[in-house]
Backbone bond lengths (Angstrom), bond angles and torsions (degrees), N, CA, C in turn:
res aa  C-N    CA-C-N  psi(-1)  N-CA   C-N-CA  omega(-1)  CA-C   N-CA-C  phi
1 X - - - 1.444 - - 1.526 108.15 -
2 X 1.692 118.35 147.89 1.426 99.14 -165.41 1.647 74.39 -145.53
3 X 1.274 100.54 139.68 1.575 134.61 172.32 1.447 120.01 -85.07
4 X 1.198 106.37 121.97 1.937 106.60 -172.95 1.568 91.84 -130.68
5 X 1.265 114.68 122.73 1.461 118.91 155.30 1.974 120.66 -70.33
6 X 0.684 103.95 139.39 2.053 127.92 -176.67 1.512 85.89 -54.78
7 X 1.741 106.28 148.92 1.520 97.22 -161.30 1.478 129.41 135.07
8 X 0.899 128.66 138.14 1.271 139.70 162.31 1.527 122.86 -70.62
9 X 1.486 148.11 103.56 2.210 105.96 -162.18 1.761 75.80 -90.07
10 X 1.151 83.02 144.61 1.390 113.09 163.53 2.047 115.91 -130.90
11 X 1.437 93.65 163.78 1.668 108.18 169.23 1.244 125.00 -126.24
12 X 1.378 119.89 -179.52 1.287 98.95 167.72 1.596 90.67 -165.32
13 X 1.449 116.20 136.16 1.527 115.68 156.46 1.618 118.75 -148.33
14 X 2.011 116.40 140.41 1.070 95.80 -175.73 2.002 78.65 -120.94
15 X 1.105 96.46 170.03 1.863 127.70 154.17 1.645 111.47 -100.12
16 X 1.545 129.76 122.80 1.629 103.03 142.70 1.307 97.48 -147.24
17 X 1.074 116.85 -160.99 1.657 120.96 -168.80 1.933 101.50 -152.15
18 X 1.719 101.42 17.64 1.579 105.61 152.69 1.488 98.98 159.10
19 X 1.804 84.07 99.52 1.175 119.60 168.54 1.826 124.32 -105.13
20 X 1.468 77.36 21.97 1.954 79.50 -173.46 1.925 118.59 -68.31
21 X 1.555 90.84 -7.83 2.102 91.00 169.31 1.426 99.17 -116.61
22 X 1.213 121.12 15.87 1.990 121.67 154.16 1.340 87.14 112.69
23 X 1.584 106.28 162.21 1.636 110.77 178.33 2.092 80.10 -143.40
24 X 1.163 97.11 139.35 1.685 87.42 159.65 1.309 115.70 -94.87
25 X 1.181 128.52 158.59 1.229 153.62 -175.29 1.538 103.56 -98.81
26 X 1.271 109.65 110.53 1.780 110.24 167.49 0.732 116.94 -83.33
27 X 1.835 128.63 158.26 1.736 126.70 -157.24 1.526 97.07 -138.68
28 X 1.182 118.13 127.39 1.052 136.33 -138.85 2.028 99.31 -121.51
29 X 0.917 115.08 119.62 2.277 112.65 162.49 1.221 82.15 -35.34
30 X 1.307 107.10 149.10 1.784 127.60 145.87 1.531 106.59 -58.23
31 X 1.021 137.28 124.56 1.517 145.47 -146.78 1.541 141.72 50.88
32 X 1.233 106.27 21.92 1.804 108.77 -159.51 1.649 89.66 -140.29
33 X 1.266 110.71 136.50 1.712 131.09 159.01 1.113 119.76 -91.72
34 X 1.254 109.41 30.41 1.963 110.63 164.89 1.672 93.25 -101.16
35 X 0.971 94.29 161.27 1.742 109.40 168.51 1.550 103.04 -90.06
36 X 1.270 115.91 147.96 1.315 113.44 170.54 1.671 110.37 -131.45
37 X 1.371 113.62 146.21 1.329 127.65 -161.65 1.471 111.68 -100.59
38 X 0.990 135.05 104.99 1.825 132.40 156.60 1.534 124.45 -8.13
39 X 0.754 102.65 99.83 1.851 104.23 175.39 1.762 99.90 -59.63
40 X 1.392 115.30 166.67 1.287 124.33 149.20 1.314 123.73 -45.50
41 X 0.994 146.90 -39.65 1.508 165.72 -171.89 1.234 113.75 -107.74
42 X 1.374 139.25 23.85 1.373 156.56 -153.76 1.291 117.13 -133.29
43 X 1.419 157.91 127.32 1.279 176.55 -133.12 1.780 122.79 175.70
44 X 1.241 115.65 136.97 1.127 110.11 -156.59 1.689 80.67 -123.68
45 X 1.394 109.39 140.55 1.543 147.06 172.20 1.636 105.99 -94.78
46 X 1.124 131.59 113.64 1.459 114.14 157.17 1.529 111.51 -135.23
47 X 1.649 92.55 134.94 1.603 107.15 -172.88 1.490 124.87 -99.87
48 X 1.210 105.43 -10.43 1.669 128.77 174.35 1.376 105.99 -136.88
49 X 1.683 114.62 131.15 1.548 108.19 133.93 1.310 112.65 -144.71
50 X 1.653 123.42 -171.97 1.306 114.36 -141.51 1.721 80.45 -149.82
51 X 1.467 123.75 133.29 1.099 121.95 144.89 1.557 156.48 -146.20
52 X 1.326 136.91 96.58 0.894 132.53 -141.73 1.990 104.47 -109.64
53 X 1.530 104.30 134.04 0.972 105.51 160.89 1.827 134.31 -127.10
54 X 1.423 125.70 -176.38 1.214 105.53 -171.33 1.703 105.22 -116.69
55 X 1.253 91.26 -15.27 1.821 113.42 -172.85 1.615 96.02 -100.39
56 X 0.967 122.49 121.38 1.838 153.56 157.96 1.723 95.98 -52.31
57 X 1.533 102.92 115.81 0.972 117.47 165.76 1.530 138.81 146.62
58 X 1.052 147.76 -169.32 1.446 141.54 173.97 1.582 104.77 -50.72
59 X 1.591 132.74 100.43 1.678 123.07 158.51 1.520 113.58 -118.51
60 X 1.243 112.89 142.58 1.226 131.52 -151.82 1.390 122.61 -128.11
61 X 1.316 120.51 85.96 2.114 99.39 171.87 1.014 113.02 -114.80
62 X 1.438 105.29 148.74 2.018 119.76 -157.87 1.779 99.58 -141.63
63 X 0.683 102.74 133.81 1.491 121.13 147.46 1.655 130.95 -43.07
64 X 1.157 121.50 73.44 1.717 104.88 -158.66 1.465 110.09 -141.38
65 X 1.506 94.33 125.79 1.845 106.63 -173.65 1.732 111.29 -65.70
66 X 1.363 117.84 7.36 1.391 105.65 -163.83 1.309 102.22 -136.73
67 X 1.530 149.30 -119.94 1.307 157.04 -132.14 1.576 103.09 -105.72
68 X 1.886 114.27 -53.04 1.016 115.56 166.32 1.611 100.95 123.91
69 X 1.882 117.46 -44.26 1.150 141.41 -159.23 1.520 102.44 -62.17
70 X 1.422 119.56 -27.89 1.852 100.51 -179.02 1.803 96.75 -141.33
71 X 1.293 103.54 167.93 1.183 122.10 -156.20 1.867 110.13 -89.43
72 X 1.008 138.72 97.80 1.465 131.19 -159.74 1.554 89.43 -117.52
73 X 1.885 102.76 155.90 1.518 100.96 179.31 1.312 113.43 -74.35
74 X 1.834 90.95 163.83 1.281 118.09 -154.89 1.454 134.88 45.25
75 X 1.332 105.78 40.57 1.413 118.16 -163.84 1.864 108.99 -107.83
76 X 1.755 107.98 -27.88 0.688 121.10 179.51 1.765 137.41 -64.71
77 X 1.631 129.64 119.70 1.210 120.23 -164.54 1.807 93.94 -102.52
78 X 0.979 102.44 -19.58 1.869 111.75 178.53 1.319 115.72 162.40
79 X 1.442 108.19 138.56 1.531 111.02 -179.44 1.872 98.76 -159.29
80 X 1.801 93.60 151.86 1.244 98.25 170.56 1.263 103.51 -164.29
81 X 1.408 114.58 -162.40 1.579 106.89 174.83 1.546 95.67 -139.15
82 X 1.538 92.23 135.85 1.500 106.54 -162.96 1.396 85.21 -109.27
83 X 1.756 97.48 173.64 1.101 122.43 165.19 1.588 109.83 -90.99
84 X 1.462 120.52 174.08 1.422 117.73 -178.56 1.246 119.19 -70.96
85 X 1.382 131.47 124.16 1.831 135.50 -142.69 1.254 109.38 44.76
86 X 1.125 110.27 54.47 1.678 95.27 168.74 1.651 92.56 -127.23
87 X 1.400 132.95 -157.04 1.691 129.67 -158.25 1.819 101.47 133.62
88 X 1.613 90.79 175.72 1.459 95.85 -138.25 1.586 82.55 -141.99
89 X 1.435 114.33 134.51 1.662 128.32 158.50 1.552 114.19 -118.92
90 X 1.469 99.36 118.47 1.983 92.31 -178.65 1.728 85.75 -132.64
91 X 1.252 85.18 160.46 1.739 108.23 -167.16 1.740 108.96 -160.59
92 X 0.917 97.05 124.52 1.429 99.00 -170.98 1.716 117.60 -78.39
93 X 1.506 122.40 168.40 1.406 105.16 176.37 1.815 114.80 -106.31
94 X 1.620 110.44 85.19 1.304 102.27 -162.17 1.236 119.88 104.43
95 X 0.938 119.76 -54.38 1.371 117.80 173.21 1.584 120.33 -101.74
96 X 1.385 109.64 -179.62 1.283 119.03 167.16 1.771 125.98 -68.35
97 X 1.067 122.08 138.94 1.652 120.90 -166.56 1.787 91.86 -89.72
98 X 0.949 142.31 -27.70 1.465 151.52 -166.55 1.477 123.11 -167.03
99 X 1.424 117.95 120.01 1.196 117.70 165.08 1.426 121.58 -120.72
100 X 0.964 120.44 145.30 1.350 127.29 -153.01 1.553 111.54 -106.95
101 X 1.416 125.11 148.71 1.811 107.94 169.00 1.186 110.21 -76.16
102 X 1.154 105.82 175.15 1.950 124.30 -177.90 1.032 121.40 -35.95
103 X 1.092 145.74 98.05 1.684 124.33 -172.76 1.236 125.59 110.24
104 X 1.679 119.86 -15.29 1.032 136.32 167.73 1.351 132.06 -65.83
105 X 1.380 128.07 106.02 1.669 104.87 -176.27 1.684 114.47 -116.19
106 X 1.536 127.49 -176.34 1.352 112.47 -163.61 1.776 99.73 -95.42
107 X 1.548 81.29 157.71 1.903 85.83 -176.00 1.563 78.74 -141.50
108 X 1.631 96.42 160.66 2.033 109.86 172.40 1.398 99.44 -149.35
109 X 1.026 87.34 102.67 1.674 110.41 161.97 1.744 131.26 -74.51
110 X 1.296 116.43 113.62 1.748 116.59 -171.54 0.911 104.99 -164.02
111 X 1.078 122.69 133.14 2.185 141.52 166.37 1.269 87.90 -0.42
112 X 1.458 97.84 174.32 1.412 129.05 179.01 2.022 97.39 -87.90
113 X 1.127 101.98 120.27 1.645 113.25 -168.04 1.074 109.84 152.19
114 X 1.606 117.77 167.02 1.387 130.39 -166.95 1.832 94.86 -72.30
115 X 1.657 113.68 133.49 1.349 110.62 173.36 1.580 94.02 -156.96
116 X 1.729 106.04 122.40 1.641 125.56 164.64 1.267 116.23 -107.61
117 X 1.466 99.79 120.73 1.554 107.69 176.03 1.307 124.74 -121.61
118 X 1.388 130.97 96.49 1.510 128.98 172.55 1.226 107.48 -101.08
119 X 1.957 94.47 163.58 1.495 122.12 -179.41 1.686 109.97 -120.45
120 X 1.179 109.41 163.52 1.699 95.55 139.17 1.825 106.66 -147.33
121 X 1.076 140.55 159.57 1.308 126.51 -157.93 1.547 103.98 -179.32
122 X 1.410 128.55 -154.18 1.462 139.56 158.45 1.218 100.00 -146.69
123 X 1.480 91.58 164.31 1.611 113.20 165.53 1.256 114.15 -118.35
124 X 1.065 104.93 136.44 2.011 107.95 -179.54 1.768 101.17 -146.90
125 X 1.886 97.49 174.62 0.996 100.28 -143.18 2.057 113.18 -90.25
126 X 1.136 114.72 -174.11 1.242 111.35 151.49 1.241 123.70 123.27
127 X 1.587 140.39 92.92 1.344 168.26 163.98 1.295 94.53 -14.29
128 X 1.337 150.51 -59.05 1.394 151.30 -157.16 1.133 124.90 97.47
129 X 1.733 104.15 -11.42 1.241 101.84 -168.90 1.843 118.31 -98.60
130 X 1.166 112.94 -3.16 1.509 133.66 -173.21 1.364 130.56 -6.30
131 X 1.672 86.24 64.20 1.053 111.97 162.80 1.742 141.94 -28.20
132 X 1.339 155.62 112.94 1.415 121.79 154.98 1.337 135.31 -65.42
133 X 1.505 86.79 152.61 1.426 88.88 169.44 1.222 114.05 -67.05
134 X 1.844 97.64 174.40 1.773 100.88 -160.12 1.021 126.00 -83.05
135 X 1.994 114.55 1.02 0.873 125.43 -150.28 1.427 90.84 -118.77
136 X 1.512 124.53 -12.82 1.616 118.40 147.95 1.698 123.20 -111.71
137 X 1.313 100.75 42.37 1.142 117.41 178.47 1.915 122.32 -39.58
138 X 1.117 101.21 -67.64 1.863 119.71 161.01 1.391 97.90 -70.89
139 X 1.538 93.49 155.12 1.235 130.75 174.54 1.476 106.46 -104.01
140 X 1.166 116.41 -46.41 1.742 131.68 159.22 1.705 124.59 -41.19
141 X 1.255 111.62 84.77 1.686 102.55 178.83 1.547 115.08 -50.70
142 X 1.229 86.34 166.22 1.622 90.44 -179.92 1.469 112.66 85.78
């Protein structure tokens, strides 16, 4: 019997060498080198990420519907402050380590220095607003 979580699998990896006002991270199909873009109705799940840097200091990746450049709550998927080559692997047990709202995608923030940050995760669906249909509109029979 084989277990599939709900979802899109997706990845994600960036390289930069100064990401200290955020770099986003593009998220990638599980097998494909196109970048792929967030729909409106889209949310990203991530169950792994990986981070290594070369510059000593506060690094940071968050989840964030807006600029990317500073850190707002609950934005955070993991952060710490490493030493120089040092970095961080968290993975959840079963579940997802961070989920993000609609629209949100990953950014990693760290000094000016070499810093790699991957994910792997899904994307799945859902506006927030979940609505009924019109045809169970009432709660009231009859």
């Amino acid at each position: 019997m084989s277990y599939s979580k709900p979802g899109d699998p997706v990845r994600g990896h960036v390289h930069s060498t100064d990401a200290s006002s955020g770099v986003e991270i593009p998220i990638f199909d599980q097998g494909s080198l196109v970048a792929r873009v967030l729909a409106a109705d889209e949310y990203l799940e991530i169950d792994q990420v990986e981070v290594v840097t070369v510059a000593g200091g506060d690094t940071a990746v968050i989840l964030d519907a807006d600029d990317g450049n500073d850190i707002d709550t609950g934005e955070i998927v993991t952060r710490g402050s490493f030493a120089a080559n040092g970095g961080v692997e968290k993975s959840g047990d079963g579940g997802p380590i961070a989920v993000g709202p609609v629209g949100a995608k990953p950014h990693v923030i760290s000094p000016t220095g070499g810093v790699d940050a991957s994910f792997i995760g899904r994307i799945r669906k859902g506006n927030g607003t979940l609505q009924r249909p019109s045809y169970r509109a009432a709660n009231v029979p009859g």
